[in-house]
C-alpha positions in Angstrom: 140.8 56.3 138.9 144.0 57.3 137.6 143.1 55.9 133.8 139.9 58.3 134.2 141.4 61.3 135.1 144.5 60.9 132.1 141.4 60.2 130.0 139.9 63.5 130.7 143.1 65.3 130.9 143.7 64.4 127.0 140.0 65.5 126.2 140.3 68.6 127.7 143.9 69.3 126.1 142.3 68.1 122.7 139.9 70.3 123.1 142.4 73.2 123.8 144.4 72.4 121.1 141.0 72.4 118.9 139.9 75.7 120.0 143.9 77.6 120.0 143.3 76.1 116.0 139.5 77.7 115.5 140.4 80.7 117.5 142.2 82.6 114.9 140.0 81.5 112.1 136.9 82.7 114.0 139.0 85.8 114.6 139.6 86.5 110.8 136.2 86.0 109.9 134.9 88.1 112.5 137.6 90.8 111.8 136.2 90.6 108.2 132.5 91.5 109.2 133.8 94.7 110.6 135.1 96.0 106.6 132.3 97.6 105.0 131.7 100.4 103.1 129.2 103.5 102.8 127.5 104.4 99.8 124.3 107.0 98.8 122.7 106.5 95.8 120.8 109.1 93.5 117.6 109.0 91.8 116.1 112.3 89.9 113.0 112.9 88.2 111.1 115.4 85.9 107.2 115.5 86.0 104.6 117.5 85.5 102.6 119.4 88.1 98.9 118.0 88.5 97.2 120.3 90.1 97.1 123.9 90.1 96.0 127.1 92.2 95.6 129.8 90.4 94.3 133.0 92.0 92.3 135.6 89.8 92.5 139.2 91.8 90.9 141.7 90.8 90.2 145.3 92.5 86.9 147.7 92.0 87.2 151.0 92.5 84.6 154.4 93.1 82.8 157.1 95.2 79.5 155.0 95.4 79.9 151.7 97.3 76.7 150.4 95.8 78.3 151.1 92.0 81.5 149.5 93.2 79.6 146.4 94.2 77.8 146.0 90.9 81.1 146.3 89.2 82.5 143.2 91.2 79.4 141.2 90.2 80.4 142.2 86.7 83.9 141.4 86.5 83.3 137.8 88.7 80.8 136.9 86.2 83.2 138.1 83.3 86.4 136.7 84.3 83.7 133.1 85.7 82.6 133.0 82.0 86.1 133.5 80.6 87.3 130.2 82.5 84.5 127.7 81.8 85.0 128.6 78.4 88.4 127.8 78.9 87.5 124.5 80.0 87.5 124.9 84.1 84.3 123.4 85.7 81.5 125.7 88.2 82.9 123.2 91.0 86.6 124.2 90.5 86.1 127.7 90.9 86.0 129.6 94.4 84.9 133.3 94.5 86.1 134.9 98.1 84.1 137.7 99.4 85.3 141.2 98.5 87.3 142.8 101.0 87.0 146.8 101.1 88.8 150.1 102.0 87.1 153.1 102.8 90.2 155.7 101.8 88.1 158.5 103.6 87.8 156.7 107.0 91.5 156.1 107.2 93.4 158.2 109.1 96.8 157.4 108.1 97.7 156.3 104.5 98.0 158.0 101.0 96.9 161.4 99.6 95.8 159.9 96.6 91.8 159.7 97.2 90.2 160.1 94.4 88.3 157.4 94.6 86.7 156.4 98.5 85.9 152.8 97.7 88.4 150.4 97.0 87.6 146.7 96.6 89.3 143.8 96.2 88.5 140.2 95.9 89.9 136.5 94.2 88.6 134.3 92.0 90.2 130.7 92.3 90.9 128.3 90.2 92.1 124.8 91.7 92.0 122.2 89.5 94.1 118.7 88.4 94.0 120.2 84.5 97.1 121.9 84.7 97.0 122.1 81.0 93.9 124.3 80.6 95.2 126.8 83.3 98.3 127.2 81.4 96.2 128.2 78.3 94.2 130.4 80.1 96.7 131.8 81.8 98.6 132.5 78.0 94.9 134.2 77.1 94.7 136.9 80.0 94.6 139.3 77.4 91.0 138.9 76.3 89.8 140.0 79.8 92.0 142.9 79.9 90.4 143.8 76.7 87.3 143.6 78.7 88.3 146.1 81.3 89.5 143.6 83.7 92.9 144.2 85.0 94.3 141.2 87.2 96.4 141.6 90.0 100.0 140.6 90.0 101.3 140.7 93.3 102.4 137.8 95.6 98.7 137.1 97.2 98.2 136.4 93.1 100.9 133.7 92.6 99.9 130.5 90.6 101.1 127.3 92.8 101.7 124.0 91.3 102.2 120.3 92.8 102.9 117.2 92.1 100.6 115.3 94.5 101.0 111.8 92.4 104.3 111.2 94.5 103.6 107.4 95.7 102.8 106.5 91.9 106.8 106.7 91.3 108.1 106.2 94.7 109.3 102.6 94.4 110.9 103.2 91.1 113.1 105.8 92.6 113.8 104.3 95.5 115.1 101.0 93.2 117.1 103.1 90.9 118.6 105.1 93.7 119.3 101.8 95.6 120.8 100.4 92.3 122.7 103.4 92.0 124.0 102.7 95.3 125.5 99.5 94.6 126.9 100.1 91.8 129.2 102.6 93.1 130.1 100.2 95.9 131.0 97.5 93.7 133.6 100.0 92.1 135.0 100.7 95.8 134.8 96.8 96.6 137.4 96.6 92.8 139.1 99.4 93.5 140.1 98.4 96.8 140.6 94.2 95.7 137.8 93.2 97.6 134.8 91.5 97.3 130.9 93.3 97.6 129.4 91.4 100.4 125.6 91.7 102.4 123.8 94.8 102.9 124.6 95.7 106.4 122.3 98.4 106.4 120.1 100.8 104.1 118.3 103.8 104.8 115.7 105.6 102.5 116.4 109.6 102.4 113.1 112.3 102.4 111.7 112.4 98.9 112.0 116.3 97.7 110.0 118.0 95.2 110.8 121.7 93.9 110.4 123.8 91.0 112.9 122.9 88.1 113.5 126.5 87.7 112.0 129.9 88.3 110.2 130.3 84.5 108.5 126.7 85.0 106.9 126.1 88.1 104.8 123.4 87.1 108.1 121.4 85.9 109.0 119.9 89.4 112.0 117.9 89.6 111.8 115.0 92.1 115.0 114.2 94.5 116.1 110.9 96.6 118.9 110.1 98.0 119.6 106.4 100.2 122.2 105.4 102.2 123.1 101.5 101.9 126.5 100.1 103.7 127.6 97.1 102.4 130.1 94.4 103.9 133.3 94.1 102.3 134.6 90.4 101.8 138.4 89.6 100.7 
């Protein structure tokens, strides 16, 4: 009984002295789990728009609203011919119904009524041929020359995108996450350690704007991602 219990009285102390040794090593490594270091990494790309919208308004004006009609038939069909011509398809092109002002009937407004009958209505382009709108849109000369005057006011702004976003997605997100690393692995030399595991990684929101004000169908694509890494000595 007594040669049992000193047995097991060594085997636990063993074991103590076992575990007092791992302790601290167990520790360390544990200690050096908790070192890491926080990094974003940058990826930006130039393309091209590829698609456009690009709304033609136009107004009609006169004292006889059957005469003003027949002159938006006439300019439709004008500024209609001037962009298949110019390459645009019959399905890419929208005509909205005219919407009219009769300068008489209003109450409150300007003095200038010469004319009673104001119309006004769009013509829209949207297409994927961003090229061809951008000639015709260098060529709006030949339908003033015509007697058509296009509007130029915000309702008349040309919108680009880029709608071909999850073509290049990976490749950003790869160069971004490469450029991520890279800039831990200086903080990992410049601090004598060692780059260890990703702890974690996160993918920012893709962005997509204008490159600048005079090229709107230049967009300039953004991602950012945020990747810590364990430190190792």
């Amino acid at each position: 009984m007594d040669k049992s219990r000193t047995g097991l009285g060594l085997a636990i102390m063993a074991g103590l002295i076992v575990l007092g040794v791992m302790l601290p090593v167990t520790a360390s490594k544990l200690k050096s789990y908790d070192r890491t270091v926080n990094v974003k990494g940058l990826c930006e790309k130039e393309v091209k728009a590829d698609k456009a919208i690009w709304p033609l308004v136009f107004k009609a004006v006169g004292n006889d609203l059957a005469t003003v009609y027949s002159q938006m038939e006439s300019n439709c069909a004008v500024i209609k011919e001037f962009l298949v011509k110019g390459g645009i398809s019959e399905n890419e092109i929208s005509v909205s119904a005219p919407a009219i002002s009769d300068k008489f009937a209003q109450e409150y407004g300007s003095n200038d009524r010469t004319f009673r009958y104001v119309a006004k209505t769009t013509v829209t382009v949207c297409t994927k041929d961003v090229d061809k709108v951008l000639a015709l849109m260098s060529d709006q000369m030949s339908l003033v020359r015509k007697g058509i005057t296009l509007e130029s006011d915000w309702d008349a702004r040309t919108e680009f995108s880029y709608e071909s976003l999850n073509d290049i997605k990976p490749e950003m997100i790869e160069e971004a996450t490469r450029n991520a690393r890279e800039v831990a692995q200086k903080f990992a030399q410049d601090s004598e350690s060692k780059l260890g595991k990703i702890k974690q990684a996160s993918q920012g929101t893709f962005s997509i704007e204008d490159r600048d004000s005079n090229t709107p169908y230049i967009k300039k694509v953004r991602v950012v991602t945020s990747v810590v890494y364990y430190l190792k000595k």
